[in-house]
C-alpha positions, 0 to 999 in steps of 0.5 A: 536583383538584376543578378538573381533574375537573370540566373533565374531566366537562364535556369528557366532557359536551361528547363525549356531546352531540356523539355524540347529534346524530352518532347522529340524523345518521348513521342518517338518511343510510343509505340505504333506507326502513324502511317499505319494509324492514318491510312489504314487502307490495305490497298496501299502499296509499300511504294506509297506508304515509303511516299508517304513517309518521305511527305512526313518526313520520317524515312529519315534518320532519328537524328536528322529529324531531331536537328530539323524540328530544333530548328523548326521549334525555335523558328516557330514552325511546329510542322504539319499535322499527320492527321488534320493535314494543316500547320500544327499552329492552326490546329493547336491555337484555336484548341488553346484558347478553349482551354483559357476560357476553361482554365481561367476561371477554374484556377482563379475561383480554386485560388481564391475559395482554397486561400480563404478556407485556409486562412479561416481554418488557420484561424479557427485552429483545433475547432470543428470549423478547422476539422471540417474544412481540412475534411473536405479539402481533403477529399477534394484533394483525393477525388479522381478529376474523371469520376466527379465529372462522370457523377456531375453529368449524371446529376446534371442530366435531370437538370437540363444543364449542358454536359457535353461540348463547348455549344449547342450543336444546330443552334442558330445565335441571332446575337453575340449574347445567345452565344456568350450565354450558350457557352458560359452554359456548357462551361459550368460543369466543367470549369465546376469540376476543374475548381473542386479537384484543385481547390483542396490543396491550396486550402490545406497548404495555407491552413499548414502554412498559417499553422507554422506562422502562428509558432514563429516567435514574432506570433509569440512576441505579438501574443505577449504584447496582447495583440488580438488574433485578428489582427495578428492573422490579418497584419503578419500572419497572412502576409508571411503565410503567403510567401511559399503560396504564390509558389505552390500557385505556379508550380500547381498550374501544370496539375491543373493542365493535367486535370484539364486532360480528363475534365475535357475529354469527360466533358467533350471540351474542345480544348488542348486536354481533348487534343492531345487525348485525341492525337495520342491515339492518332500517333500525331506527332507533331500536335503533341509535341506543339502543345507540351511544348507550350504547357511546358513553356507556361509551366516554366513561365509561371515559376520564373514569375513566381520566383521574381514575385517571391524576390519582391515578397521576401527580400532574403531570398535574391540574397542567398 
């Protein structure tokens, strides 16, 4: 076991490292200077906007600013902000845990709801239970994450539900719990969205997995001995059908970053989707770096994780 997570952290390693030199390369070739972008006062002389460049620390050779910002990443200091003038850090934590509170429910509710529409359609296979539900998984699935939010705000406009932003803008809170309440207000809609967009998958990948369950010869041997459907499907075919799931879970957490992207920004969450939103247009570079560095980070994370739990699930894979 010790040998099979240890190539796993290298391998997870390896992705990190490559991710890092992709990040430095990709930004560089968008095109459009920051300086231009940030200071766009045509007073500017050529000697500022060469002062300027200097202060950033882009007059220098590609080459010297990729081994400064290797040494930068892995020493924990992700530059300054072209834009809000301050360390990446501060700018980038506090966007961070507005998505986690976005986030979190959102990937939990779609895990839970799509699982059990899974396992019931599995369940209930080639009935209209099972049609319905892969129905409308799959139109979830299809749905584009930015047009359920725009017709989510427009049927929640009459409603008085908040659709915009993370709180009430010139409300004063007497207490801890007017703001709690405020901001679980803004975050229905949103965090609405963000589960109905992801749901879909989980569910019609448990339903297939059960499915290919249920013609396993276990299933067949379990059948011939009588054993009902409930609990074959509650003691084996559940269990089994699981595996490959906790894998999907992982490697579906950077799908919902990326649908995070566009709820936020139809939403005006102040999260990381509405950062790096903002920050492509402003050319900032160090912000965008700082924070695919850290989905990447959870994203391979999350597949280490999901690697050492199907270990533990299923015993022949740290054999193979």
């Amino acid at each position: 076991m010790g040998r099979y997570v240890a190539k796993r952290a290298a391998t997870s390693l390896i992705t990190f490292v490559a991710t890092v030199v992709l990040t430095f390369i990709l930004f560089r070739l968008l095109p459009g200077d920051p300086i231009t972008l940030l200071f766009r006062s045509p007073l500017l002389t050529p000697s500022e906007i060469n002062a300027l460049n200097a202060q950033f620390g882009l007059n220098k050779p590609l080459y010297v600013q990729f081994l400064i910002y290797i040494k930068n990443v892995f020493e924990g200091n992700w530059g300054i902000s072209f834009y809000y003038r301050a360390p990446v850090s501060q700018v980038l934590f506090p966007a961070m845990l507005n998505s986690v509170i976005l986030l979190l429910p959102s990937t939990i509710l779609a895990v839970v709801i799509g699982v059990g529409l899974g396992i019931l359609a599995g369940w209930k296979r080639n009935t209209m239970t099972d049609v319905g539900i892969l129905s409308f998984s799959l139109v979830l699935y299809a749905l584009p994450t930015f047009w359920l939010g725009i017709l989510l705000i427009m049927l929640a406009i009459k409603t008085g539900i908040p659709v915009s932003g993370m709180v009430s803008i010139g409300v004063t809170f007497s207490n801890p719990w007017q703001y709690i309440i405020n901001v679980l207000k803004h975050l229905f809609l949103p965090m609405i969205t963000l589960t109905l967009v992801t749901l879909g998958q989980f569910s019609i990948i448990m339903r297939n997995t059960i499915l290919n369950e249920l013609t396993e010869d276990y299933a067949l041997a379990a059948y011939s001995k009588g054993m009902s459907d409930r609990r074959l499907l509650i003691k084996h075919i559940v269990p089994n059908a699981l595996l490959p799931t906790v894998t999907i879970i992982a490697i579906s957490i950077g799908t919902v970053v990326a649908g995070a992207v566009l709820t936020e920004t139809v939403f005006s969450w102040p999260g990381v989707g509405t950062l790096i939103y903002d920050s492509i247009a402003r050319r900032d570079y160090p912000v965008l770096q700082g924070a695919f560095l850290i989905i990447a980070l959870v994203v391979i994370l999350s597949n280490f994780v999901a690697d050492v739990i199907y270990a533990f699930l299923d015993p022949r894979v740290k054999y193979s």
